[in-house]
C-alpha positions as CSV (number, residue, x, y, z in Angstrom):
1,X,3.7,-2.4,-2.8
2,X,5.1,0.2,-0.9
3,X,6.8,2.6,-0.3
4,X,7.5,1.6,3.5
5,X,9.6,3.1,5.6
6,X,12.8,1.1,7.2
7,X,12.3,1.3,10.5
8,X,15.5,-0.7,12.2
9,X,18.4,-1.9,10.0
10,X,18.8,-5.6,11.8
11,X,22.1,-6.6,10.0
12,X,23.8,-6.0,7.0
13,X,21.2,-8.1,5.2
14,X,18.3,-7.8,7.2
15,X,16.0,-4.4,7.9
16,X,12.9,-4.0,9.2
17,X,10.1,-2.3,8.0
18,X,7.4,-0.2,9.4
19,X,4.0,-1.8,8.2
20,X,0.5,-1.1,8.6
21,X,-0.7,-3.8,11.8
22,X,-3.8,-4.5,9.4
23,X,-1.0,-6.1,7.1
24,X,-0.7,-10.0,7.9
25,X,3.0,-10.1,6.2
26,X,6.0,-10.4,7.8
27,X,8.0,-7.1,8.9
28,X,11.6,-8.1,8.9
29,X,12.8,-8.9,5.5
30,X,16.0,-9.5,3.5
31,X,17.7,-6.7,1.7
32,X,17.7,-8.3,-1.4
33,X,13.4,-7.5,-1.2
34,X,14.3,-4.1,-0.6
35,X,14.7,-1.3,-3.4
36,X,14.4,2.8,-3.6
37,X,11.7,4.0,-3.7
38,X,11.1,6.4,-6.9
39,X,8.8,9.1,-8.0
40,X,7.1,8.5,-11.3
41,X,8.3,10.7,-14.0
42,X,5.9,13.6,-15.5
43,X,3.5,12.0,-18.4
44,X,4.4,8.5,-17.0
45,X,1.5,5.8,-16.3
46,X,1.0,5.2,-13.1
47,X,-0.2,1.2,-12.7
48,X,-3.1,1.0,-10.1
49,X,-2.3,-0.7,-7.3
50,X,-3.8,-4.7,-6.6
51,X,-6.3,-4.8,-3.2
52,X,-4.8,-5.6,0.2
53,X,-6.6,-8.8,1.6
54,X,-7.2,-8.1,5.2
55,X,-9.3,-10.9,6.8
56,X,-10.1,-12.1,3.7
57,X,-11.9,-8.5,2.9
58,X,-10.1,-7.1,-0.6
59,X,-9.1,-3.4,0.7
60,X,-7.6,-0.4,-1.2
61,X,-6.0,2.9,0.2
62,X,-7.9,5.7,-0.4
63,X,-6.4,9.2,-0.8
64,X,-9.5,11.3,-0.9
65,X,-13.0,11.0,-1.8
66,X,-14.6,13.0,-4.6
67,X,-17.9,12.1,-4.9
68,X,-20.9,10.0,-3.3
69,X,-24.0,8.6,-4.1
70,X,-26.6,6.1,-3.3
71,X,-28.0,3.5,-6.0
72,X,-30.2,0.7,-4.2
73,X,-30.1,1.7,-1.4
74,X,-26.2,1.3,-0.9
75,X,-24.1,4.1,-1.1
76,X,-21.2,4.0,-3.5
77,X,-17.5,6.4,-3.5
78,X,-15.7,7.6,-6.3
79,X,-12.4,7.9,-4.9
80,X,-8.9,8.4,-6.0
């Protein structure tokens, strides 16, 4: 998950992060759950991320949507 941004540094082993409100998780966390964040290296595979259950809905951030159609009567996204 991530990256989040630390948004108050509670103690020296506990920070707090800025979340989305959708997110039902908690936002102060230890340190020890907390790592840099890195930028994937040119030609590297970039894993695709698992849904976000919000309300018991499976959700997925969506950068930008390239394409759209209708099939059944339901339209469908091809997003990235």
């Amino acid at each position: 998950m991530g990256p989040y941004t630390i948004e108050e540094v509670v103690s020296k082993n506990v920070v707090k992060l800025k979340l989305l409100t959708s997110m039902r998780i908690h936002l102060v966390v230890n340190v020890s759950r907390v790592v840099k964040y890195k930028e994937p290296m040119k030609r590297q595979r970039v894993e695709e991320p698992n849904p976000v259950e919000v309300e018991e809905i499976e959700e997925w951030k969506v950068k930008k949507i390239l394409n759209k159609r209708k099939a059944w009567g339901i339209e469908k996204y091809l997003v990235c």
